[in-house]
N, C-alpha and C positions, 0 to 999 in steps of 0.2 A: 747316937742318932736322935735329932731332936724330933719333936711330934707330927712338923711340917715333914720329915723328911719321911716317916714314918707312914703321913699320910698317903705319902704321891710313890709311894714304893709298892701301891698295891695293884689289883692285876688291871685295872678299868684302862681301856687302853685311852692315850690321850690324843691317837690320832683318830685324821678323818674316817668317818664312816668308809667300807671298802664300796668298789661300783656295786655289788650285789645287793649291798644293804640300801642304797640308794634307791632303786630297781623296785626290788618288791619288798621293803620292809623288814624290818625285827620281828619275826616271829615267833611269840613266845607261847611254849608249849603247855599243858596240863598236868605234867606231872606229878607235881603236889598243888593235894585241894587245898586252903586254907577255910577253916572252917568257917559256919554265918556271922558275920560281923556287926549284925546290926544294934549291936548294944557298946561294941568297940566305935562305931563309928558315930555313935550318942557321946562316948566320951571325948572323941575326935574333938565333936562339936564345943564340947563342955557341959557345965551344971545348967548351962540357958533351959535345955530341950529335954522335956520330962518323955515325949513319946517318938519313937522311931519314924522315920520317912516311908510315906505310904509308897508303893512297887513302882506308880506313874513318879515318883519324885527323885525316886531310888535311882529309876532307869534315866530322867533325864539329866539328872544332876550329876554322871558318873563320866567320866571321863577317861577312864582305863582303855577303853577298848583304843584307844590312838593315843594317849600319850606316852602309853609304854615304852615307846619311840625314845622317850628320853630317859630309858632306863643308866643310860652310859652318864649323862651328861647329869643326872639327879645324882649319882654319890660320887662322882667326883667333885662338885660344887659341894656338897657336904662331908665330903672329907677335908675341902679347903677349908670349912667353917669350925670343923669340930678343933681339929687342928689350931686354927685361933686362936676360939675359946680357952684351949690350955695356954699358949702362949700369952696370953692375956690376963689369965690367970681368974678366968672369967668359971671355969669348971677345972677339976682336978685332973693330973696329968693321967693317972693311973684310969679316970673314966673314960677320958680321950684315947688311951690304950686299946681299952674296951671295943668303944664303941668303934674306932677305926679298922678291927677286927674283923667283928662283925661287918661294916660296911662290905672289909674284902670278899667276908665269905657270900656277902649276897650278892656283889658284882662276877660271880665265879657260878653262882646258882643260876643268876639270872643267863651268863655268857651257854651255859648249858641248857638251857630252856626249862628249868628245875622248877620256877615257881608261878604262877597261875594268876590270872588275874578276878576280882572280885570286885562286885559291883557295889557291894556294901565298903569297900575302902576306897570308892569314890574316883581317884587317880594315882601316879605313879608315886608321888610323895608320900601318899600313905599308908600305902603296900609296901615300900621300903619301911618305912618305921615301925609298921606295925611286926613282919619281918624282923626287923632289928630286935623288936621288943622281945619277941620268941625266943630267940638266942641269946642275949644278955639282961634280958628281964627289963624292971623298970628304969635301968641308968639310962637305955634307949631315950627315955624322956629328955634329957638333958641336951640332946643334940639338936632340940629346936629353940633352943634358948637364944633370943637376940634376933628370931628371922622369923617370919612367916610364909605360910604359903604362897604369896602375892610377889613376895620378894626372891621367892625359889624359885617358883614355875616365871619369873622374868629371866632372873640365872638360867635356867638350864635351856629353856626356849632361845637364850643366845648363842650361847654355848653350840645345839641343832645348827640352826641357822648358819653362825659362822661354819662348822665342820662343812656344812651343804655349798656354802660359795667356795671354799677350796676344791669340794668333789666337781663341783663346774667348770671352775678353774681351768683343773685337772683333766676335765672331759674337750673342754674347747681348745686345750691348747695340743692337746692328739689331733683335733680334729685340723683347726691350723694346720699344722704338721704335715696333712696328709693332702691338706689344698697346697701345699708350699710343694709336696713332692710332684704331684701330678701338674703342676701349672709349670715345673720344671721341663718337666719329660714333654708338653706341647706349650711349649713358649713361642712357635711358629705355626704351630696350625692354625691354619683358618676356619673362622666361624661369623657365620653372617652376623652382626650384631642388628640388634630391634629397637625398636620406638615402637610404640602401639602396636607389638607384637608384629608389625611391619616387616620386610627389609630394609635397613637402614643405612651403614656403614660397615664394611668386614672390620673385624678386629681379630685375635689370637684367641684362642680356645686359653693358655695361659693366663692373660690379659680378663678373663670374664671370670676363671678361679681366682686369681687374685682380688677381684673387687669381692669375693664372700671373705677372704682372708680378712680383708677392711671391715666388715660388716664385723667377724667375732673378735677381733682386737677391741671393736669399740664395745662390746658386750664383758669383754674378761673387764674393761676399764671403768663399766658400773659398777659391776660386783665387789671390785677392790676398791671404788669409793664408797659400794654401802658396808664395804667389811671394816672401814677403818671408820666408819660413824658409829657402826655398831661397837664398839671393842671398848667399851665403858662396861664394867661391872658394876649391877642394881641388889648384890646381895651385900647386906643390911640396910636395905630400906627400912625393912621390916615391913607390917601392914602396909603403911605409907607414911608415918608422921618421924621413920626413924628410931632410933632405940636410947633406953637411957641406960645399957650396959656400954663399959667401958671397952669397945670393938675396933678392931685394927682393919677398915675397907683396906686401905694400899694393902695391906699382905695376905687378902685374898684375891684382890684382882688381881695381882701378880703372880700367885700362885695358880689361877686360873687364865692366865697370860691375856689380861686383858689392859689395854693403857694405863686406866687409872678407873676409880670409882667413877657412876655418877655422880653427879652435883646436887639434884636435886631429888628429893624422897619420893617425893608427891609424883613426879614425874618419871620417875624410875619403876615402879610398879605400874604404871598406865600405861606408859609410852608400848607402842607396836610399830613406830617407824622403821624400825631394824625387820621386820618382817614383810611391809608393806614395799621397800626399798628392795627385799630380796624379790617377792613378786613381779612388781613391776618392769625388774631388768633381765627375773626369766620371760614374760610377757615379748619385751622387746628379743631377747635371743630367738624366742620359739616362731616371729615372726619371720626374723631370719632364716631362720633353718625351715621354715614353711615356704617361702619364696624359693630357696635352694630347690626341696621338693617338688616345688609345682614345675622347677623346669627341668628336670629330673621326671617325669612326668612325662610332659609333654616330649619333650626330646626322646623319650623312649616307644612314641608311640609310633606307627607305622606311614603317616603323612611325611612328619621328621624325618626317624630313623635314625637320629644323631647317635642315640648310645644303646646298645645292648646289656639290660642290668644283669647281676650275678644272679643263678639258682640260686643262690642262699638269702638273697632278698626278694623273694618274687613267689611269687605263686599262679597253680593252675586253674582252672575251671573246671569245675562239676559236667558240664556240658560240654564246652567248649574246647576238644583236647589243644586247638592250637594257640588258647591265650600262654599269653606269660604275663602277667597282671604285675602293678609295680605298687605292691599294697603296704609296703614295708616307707617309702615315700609318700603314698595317701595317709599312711597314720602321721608320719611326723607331721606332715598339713592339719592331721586333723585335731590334732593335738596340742595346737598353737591353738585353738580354739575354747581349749579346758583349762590351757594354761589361763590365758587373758580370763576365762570367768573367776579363776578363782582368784586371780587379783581383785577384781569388780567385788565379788562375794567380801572381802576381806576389809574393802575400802566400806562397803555398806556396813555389815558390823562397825566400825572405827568411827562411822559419821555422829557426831552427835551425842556422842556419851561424854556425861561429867566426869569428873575427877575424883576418885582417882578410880578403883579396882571395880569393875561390874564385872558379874558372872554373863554377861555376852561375850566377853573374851576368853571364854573358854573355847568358844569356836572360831580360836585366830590360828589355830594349829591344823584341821584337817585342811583346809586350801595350801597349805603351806606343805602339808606334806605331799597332798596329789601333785602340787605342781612340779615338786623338786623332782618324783619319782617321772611320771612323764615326762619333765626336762632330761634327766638323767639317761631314759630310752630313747627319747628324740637323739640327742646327740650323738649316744654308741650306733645308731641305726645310720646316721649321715656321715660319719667317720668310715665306719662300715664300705658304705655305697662307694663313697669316694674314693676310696682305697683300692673298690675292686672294678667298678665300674669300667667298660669297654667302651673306649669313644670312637664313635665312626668318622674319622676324621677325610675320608672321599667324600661323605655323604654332606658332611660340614661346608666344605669345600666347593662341592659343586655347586650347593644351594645360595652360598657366599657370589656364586659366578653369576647365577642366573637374575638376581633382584635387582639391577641396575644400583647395585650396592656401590658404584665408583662413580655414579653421580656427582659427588659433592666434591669429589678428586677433578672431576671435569672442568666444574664451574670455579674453581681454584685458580687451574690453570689457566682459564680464560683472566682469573684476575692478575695473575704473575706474568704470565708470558704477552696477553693481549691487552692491558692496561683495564680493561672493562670494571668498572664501578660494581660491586658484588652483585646488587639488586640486578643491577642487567647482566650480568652470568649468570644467574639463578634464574632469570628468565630464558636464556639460551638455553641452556641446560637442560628445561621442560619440555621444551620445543623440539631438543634431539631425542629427549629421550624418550615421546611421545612417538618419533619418528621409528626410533629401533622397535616400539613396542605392536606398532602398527606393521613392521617388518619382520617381527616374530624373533628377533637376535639380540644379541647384549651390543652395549655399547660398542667396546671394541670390534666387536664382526662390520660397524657400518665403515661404508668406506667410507673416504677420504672428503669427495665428492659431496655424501650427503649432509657431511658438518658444515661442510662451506656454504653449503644453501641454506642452512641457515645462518651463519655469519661465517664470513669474509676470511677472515683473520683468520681460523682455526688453520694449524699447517701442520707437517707429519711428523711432528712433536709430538703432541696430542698423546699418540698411543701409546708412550712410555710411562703415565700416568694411569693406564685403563687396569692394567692388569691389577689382581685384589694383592697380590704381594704386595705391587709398588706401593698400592693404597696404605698399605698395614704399615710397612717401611717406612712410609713420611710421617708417619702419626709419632712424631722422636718428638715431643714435647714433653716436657716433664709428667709421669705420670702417663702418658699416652701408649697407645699399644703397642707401638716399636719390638719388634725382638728385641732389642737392645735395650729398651728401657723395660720391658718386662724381666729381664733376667737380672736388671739392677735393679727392682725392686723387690724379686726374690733375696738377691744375694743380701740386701739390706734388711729385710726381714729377717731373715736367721739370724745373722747379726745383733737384730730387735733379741729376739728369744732368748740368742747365748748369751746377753747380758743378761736376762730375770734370771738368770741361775745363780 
C-alpha cells in the first residue's frame, strides 16, 4: 500500500456533512483539557515574538470557537499533503507513516468529541498539530512543510463549502420531490390565481406547485455552477508567493477530488469567491422558500382558509387556546432575512482588501456557517410542510368562482367568436362585469339578456367559457395551467431528475 493510499484509508469520512451536522453544528466536547499554550503558540508564531498575546488579543485573534467546523475537512487536506510529501520525496516515508497515524488517531478523538478547544492555539490548524505533536513528538513538524496556514484554511474552507452545496443539493431536490408529488395528486384543482394579491385568473393548485418546482431547479443550477468554479485546489499556494519545494499540486487536488490546482498563488489564498457564490445563491434559495412561506401563511389563515397546516409544524397560544399559528413558515420567511445579511456581511469584509492574505478574512467563515445552518432548516421545515400539508381544495374552489376570475375567458371570447379588436373586449368585459358586480353574482349567473345590453353580438355560447374548469382547460399552451399540460410538465420533470442519477 502506497502512502497516498495509506492516507485516505483512514477513518475522516469523505462524505458530505450528515443533515444534523448541517443544523446545529459540530459540536465539540471538553473532555481532554489541553494544557496553557501560550508559550507554544510564541512558537507557532516563531523566533519574531519575544512576549505572549495580551488576553484582548488572545481573545480576538482566536478563531477556534467556529472553525472547528472544519475539523473533518483540516486532516483530510493534510493527509492529502503529507502523503505527497513522501511521494515526492520531499520528507521520509517512515515520517509520513507517522504522521498519517497520528492524523487518524485525531480524526477518531476529534469524531468522539475527545479533544477541546484552546484559545491559546488560535484555530483548527493548530490544535491539530499541536495534537499531533503530543503523540508523535517533534516529526509532527514536518507536515507543515511546503504549505501555510493561508493556503490550508483556503483548502479546507473549500472543501466545507463544497460538502454544504451537495447537503443543499440534497435538501432541495427532496424538497422538489415532494412539490412534484403533491402537484400530482391536485393537477385539477382549482385555485384562484393573483396579481396584486387580486383575483385574477383560476389556475390548478398543481400548476402554482409547479411554478416553486421552477424556482429550486433554478436554485440547485447556482449551487452546481458555484460548485464547479469552486473545485480548483489552493493547497500549495503556500503563504502566497508559492513554494520552492519540489510539490506535486495535480496529486493532491486529486486526491482531494478537486479538477485541477489553482493557477494562481496570490490569488489562491485571497480569493473568497467560492464562499460569496455559495451565499448569494443560499440568499436567492431562501428568498424562494420565503415567498413559499408567506403564502403558506397567508392561505392558512382564516379569511383564505386554503390550507390547514400539520400539528407538527404549528403552534398554539399562551392565551389564545384557539390559534393554531403557522410559525414553523414565519421562521423560514424569517430567515431569508439572516440568510441575505450574511451575504451583505461577507461581501463588506471582501470589499476593499489588498492582496493577498488579511486577517479580516478570518470572518468569511461565521456568515457562512449561519447561513448554511438556516438554509439547511429552512428547507427540512418546507419539505416538511409540503409533504403534510392539507389543501382545502372547496375553499380554493369557491374562492376561484367568486372573483370574476373568467373575465379574461370573456373577453377572449368576444375576440374569437365576435371578431371584436382585444382593446374593445377588454372594454366590454368591464362594462359586464361591473354589471354582475352591481348584481351581487358572477359572471355566468347573468343572463343572457344583460350581455347583450351591452353588446349585441354576445349569444349563448358565451357560457361555455364562464365556468373556471373551461377557463383552466383552455390555458393548453405550452407551460400553461391545462390539466394536461401540468401533468406533462410533471411527467417531464421526473424525467429531469431520473437522468441526474
Amino acid at each position: 500500500m502506497t502512502i497516498s493510499d495509506a492516507a485516505f484509508s483512514c477513518s475522516v469520512s469523505d462524505e458530505p456533512l450528515s443533515h444534523a451536522d448541517s443544523a446545529i453544528g459540530i459540536i465539540i466536547s471538553r473532555n481532554i483539557r489541553i494544557t496553557n499554550r501560550t508559550s507554544d503558540s510564541n512558537s507557532m508564531w516563531g523566533g519574531r515574538f519575544a512576549d505572549g498575546p495580551s488576553s484582548i488579543m488572545r481573545e480576538i485573534n482566536a478563531s477556534i470557537p467556529f472553525d472547528k467546523k472544519l475539523w473533518q475537512q483540516d486532516i483530510r487536506a493534510s493527509l492529502a499533503h503529507v502523503a505527497m510529501l513522501a511521494e515526492c520525496q520531499i520528507i521520509e516515508a517512515e515520517d509520513a507513516t507517522r504522521i498519517i497515524r497520528g492524523l487518524n488517531q485525531i480524526a477518531e478523538e476529534f469524531g468522539a468529541g475527545e479533544i477541546a478547544e484552546d484559545l491559546d492555539l488560535e484555530d483548527i490548524h493548530m490544535h491539530v498539530e499541536a495534537r499531533l505533536t503530543e503523540i508523535i513528538g517533534p516529526v509532527a513538524g514536518r507536515l507543515h512543510t511546503a504549505r501555510s496556514r493561508n493556503d490550508q484554511v483556503a483548502t479546507d474552507f473549500r472543501l466545507w463549502v463544497r460538502d454544504a452545496m451537495d447537503q443543499v443539493d440534497a435538501g432541495l431536490l427532496a424538497l422538489q420531490n415532494a412539490l412534484l408529488d403533491r402537484a400530482e395528486e391536485h393537477a385539477e384543482s382549482i385555485l384562484p390565481g393573483f396579481t396584486h394579491l387580486q383575483s385574477a385568473q383560476p389556475v390548478t393548485l398543481g400548476h402554482h406547485l409547479m411554478a416553486y418546482f421552477e424556482m429550486f431547479a433554478r436554485d440547485r443550477s447556482r449551487f452546481a455552477d458555484a460548485r464547479q468554479r469552486l473545485n480548483e485546489s489552493p493547497l500549495g499556494a503556500a503563504a502566497l508567493a508559492g513554494t520552492g519545494f519540489p510539490i506535486d499540486r495535480e496529486k493532491t487536488a486529486a486526491m482531494l477530488d478537486f479538477d485541477r490546482p489553482t493557477a494562481n498563488s496570490l490569488d489562491s489564498v485571497s480569493d473568497r469567491d467560492f464562499a460569496l457564490d455559495y451565499l448569494m445563491a443560499a440568499t436567492q434559495c431562501s428568498l424562494h422558500l420565503s415567498r413559499l412561506a408567506e403564502e403558506l401563511v397567508i392561505w392558512a389563515s382564516q379569511p383564505f382558509g386554503f390550507v390547514d397546516l400539520p400539528d407538527s409544524y404549528s403552534t398554539g397560544s399562551s392565551i389564545m387556546p384557539q390559534k393554531r399559528n403557522p410559525d414553523a413558515a414565519e421562521l423560514v420567511r424569517g430567515h431569508s432575512g439572516r440568510i441575505a445579511g450574511a451575504m451583505q456581511a461577507l461581501v463588506m469584509t471582501m470589499k476593499g482588501l489588498p492582496l493577498a492574505y488579511s486577517k479580516d478574512m478570518q470572518d468569511d467563515k461565521p456568515p457562512v456557517f449561519e447561513a448554511h445552518d438556516l438554509l439547511g432548516l429552512s428547507i427540512a421545515a418546507m419539505t416538511g410542510m409540503v409533504q403534510e400539508v392539507a389543501f382545502r381544495t372547496d375553499r380554493m374552489r369557491a374562492l376561484a368562482e367568486s372573483g370574476f376570475a373568467t373575465a379574461t375567458d370573456f373577453a377572449d371570447w368576444l375576440v374569437r367568436e365576435a371578431g371584436l379588436p382585444f382593446r374593445e373586449a377588454h372594454h366590454v368585459t368591464g362594462a359586464v362585469v361591473a354589471m354582475a358586480e352591481e348584481a351581487g353574482c358572477g359572471l355566468a349567473d347573468l343572463e343572457l339578456s344583460r350581455f347583450q345590453s351591452v353588446d349585441e353580438r354576445v349569444t349563448e355560447a358565451v357560457y361555455d367559457v364562464l365556468s373556471v374548469d373551461a377557463s383552466v382547460a383552455s390555458r393548453s399552451s405550452y407551460g400553461g395551467t391545462a390539466p394536461v399540460q401540468v401533468r406533462a410538465q410533471i411527467v417531464a420533470a421526473r424525467q429531469k431528475l431520473a437522468g441526474e442519477n
